[in-house]
C-alpha positions in Angstrom: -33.3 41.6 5.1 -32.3 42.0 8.8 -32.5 40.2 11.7 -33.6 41.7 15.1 -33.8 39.4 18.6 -34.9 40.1 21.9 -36.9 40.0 24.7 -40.0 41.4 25.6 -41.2 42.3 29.1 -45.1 42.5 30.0 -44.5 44.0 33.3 -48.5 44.2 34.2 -50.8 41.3 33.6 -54.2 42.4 31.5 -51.9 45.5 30.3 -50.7 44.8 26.6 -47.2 45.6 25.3 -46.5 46.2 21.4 -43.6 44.3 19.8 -42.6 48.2 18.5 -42.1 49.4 21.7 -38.6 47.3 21.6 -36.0 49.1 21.4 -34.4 49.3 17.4 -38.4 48.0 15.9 -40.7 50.4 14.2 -44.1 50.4 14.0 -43.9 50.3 10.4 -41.0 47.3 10.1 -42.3 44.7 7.9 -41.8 41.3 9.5 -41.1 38.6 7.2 -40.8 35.6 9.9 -41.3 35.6 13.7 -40.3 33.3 16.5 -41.6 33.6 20.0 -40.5 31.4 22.6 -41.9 32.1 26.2 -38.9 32.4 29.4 -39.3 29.0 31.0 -39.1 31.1 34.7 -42.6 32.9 33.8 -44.9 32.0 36.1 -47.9 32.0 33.6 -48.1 32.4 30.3 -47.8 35.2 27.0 -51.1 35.4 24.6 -49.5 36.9 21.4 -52.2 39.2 19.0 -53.3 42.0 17.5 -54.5 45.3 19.3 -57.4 42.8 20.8 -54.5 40.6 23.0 -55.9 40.0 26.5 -54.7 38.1 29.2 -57.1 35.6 28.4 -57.5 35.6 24.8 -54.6 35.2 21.7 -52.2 32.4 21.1 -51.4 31.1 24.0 -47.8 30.1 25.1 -47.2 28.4 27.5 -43.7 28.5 29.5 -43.7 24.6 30.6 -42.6 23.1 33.5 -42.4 20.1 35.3 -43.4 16.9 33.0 -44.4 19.9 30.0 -42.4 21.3 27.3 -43.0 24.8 26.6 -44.5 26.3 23.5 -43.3 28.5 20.6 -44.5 30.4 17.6 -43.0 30.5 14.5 -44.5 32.5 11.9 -42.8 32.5 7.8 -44.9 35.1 5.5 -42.4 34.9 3.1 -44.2 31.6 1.6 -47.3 33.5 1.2 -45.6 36.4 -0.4 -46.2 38.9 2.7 -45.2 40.6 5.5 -46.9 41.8 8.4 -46.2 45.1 10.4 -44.5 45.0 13.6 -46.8 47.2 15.4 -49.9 44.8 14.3 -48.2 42.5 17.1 -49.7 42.5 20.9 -48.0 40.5 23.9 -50.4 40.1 27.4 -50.0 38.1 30.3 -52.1 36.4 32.7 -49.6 37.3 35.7 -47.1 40.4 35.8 -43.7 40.1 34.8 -43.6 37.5 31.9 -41.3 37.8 29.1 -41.5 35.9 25.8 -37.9 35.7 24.0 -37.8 36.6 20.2 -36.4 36.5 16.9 -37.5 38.4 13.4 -36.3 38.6 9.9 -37.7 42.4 8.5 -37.7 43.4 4.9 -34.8 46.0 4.4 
């Protein structure tokens, strides 16, 4: 196994970003467990998919704020016996410049 964490950047709202475009992740990396965790200065929030990721539409996360926490997604295929590839994995935004913060476990 090995571990990989980052941060993505979706620099243009409605314009998805795939998790292998980071630098050091493949297309073809096999992601064991995932954690996503929205940058509490976005100013609106990451949807998190597959190729059909708007920046209306996919789990939503939401950065939080005043009186809110903000969300996460963590992910384990390792229960189910699977793995899932990292360039199956969208991020969109509903404004420009969000980034969602990130942490992976691949198979070797």
């Amino acid at each position: 196994m090995r571990i990989h964490v980052g941060t993505m950047n979706v620099p243009t709202a409605g314009t998805r970003v795939q998790l292998s475009s980071h630098t050091g992740i493949k297309a073809t990396d096999r992601v064991l467990w995932l954690h996503f965790s929205p940058r509490e200065d976005n100013t609106g929030e990451i949807f998190v998919g597959m190729s059909d990721v708007s920046s209306t539409q996919g789990f939503e996360l939401d950065p939080g704020g005043a009186n809110k926490q903000k969300d996460k997604l963590i992910m384990d295929f390792r229960g189910v016996g699977g793995s899932v590839p990292a360039g199956d994995i969208w991020f969109d935004a509903d404004t420009n410049a969000n980034k969602v913060d990130f942490a992976l476990i691949f198979e070797d």
